[in-house]
N, C-alpha and C positions, 0 to 999 in steps of 0.2 A: 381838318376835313370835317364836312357836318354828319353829324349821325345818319342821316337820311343816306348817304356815298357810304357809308362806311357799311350799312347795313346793307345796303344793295350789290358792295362788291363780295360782301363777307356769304353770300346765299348761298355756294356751292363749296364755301369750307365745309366743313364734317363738325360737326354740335360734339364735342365730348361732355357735357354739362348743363346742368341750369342754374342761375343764381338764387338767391331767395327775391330777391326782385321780382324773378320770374324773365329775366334777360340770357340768353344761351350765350356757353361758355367758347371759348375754342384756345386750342394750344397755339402758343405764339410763333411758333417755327409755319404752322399750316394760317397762321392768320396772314400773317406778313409775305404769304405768296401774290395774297388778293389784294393786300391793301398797298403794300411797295412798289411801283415801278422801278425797276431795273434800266437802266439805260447802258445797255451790251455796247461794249468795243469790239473791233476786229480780234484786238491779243486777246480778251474775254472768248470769243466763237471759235478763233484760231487753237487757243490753248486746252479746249475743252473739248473740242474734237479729236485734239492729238493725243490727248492723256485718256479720253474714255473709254471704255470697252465698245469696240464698234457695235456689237450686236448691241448696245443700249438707243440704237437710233434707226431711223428706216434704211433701207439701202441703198434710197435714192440720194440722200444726204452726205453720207459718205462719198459717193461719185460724184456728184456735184462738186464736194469738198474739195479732192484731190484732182478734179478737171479742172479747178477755177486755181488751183497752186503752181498745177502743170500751164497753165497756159499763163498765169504771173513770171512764172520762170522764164516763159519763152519769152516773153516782151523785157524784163529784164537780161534777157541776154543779149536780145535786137538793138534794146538800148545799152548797150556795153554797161549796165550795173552788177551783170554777172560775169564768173569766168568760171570756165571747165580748169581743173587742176593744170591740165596738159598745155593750155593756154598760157598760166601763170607761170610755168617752170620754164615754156619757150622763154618768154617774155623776160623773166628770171635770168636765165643762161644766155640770153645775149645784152645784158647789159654787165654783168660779169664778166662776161668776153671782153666787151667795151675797155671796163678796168681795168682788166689783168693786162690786156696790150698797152695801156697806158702806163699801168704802172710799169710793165715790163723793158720799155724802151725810157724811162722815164735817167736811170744811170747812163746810160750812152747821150743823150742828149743833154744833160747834164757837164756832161764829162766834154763833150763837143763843143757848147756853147759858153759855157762859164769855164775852161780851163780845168778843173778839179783833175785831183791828183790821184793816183792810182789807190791810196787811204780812204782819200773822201770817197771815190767812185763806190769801193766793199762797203764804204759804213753806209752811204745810200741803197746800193743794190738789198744789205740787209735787212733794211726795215723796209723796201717794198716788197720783199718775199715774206718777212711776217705781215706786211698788212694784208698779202696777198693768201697766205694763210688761215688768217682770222676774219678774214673774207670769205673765204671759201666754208671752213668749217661753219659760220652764221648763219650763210645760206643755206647748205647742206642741214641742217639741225634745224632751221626756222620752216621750211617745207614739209619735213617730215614728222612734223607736229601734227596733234590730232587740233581738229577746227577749236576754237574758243569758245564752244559751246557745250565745249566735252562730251562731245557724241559723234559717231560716225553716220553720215549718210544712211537713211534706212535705202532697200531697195528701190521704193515709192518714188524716193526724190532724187536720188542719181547720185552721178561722183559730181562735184560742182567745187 
């Protein structure tokens, strides 16, 4: 950068010094506001609104913020990128239906179509009741996990 830019951005730093040159000083945390551009991400504005103290900003910003999230949410739902919990557990609990009737009739049709004998029929019927089992207990225990994010929903943003 040529001096001439450098000096004209550095005008409303705060001078803590002068050089023997006779060139003013400035601390480098207050220089590098004026002289770096920053080129903000969403995760950058996003992450720095969530973590701040909201009174650190006006209060039209924060509404802003949380209207332009609420209504992200809402077109991701429109476009099925989102689901309410209650959705995913319907959704859930009938394809485990699905299974378990499958799996459930799975020794009788077995037993009807390929002959098996009343041995084979128990050692089948046994390992569809544990997979039916370790089905159930996966799903049961994978829903009632907290999100991947290791946080619960604030009030702000809903059950989702």
């Amino acid at each position: 950068m040529k001096r001439q830019n450098v000096e004209r951005r550095l005008t409303s730093c705060p001078v803590v010094g002068v050089s023997n040159t006779g060139s003013n000083m400035y601390r480098i945390a207050d220089a590098a506001q004026f002289l770096v551009q920053i080129k903000l991400t969403d995760e950058m504005v996003r992450d720095t609104l969530r973590t701040a103290d909201p009174k650190d900003f006006p209060a039209f910003t924060n509404k802003m913020f949380w209207e332009g999230l609420i209504q992200r949410r809402k077109y991701e739902e429109q476009a099925s990128e989102l689901w309410h919990t209650a959705d995913v557990v319907a959704v859930a609990a009938a394809a485990f239906n699905a299974i378990r009737m499958s799996l459930l009739l799975l020794p009788d049709e077995l037993s009807d179509k390929a002959g098996m004998n009343e041995q084979q029929r128990t050692l089948v019927q046994g390992i569809c009741d544990a997979m039916l089992e370790s089905l159930s207990d996966a799903l049961i225990r994978d829903l009632r996990k907290p999100s991947r994010s290791g946080r619960e929903p604030s009030a702000e943003e809903g059950e989702v």
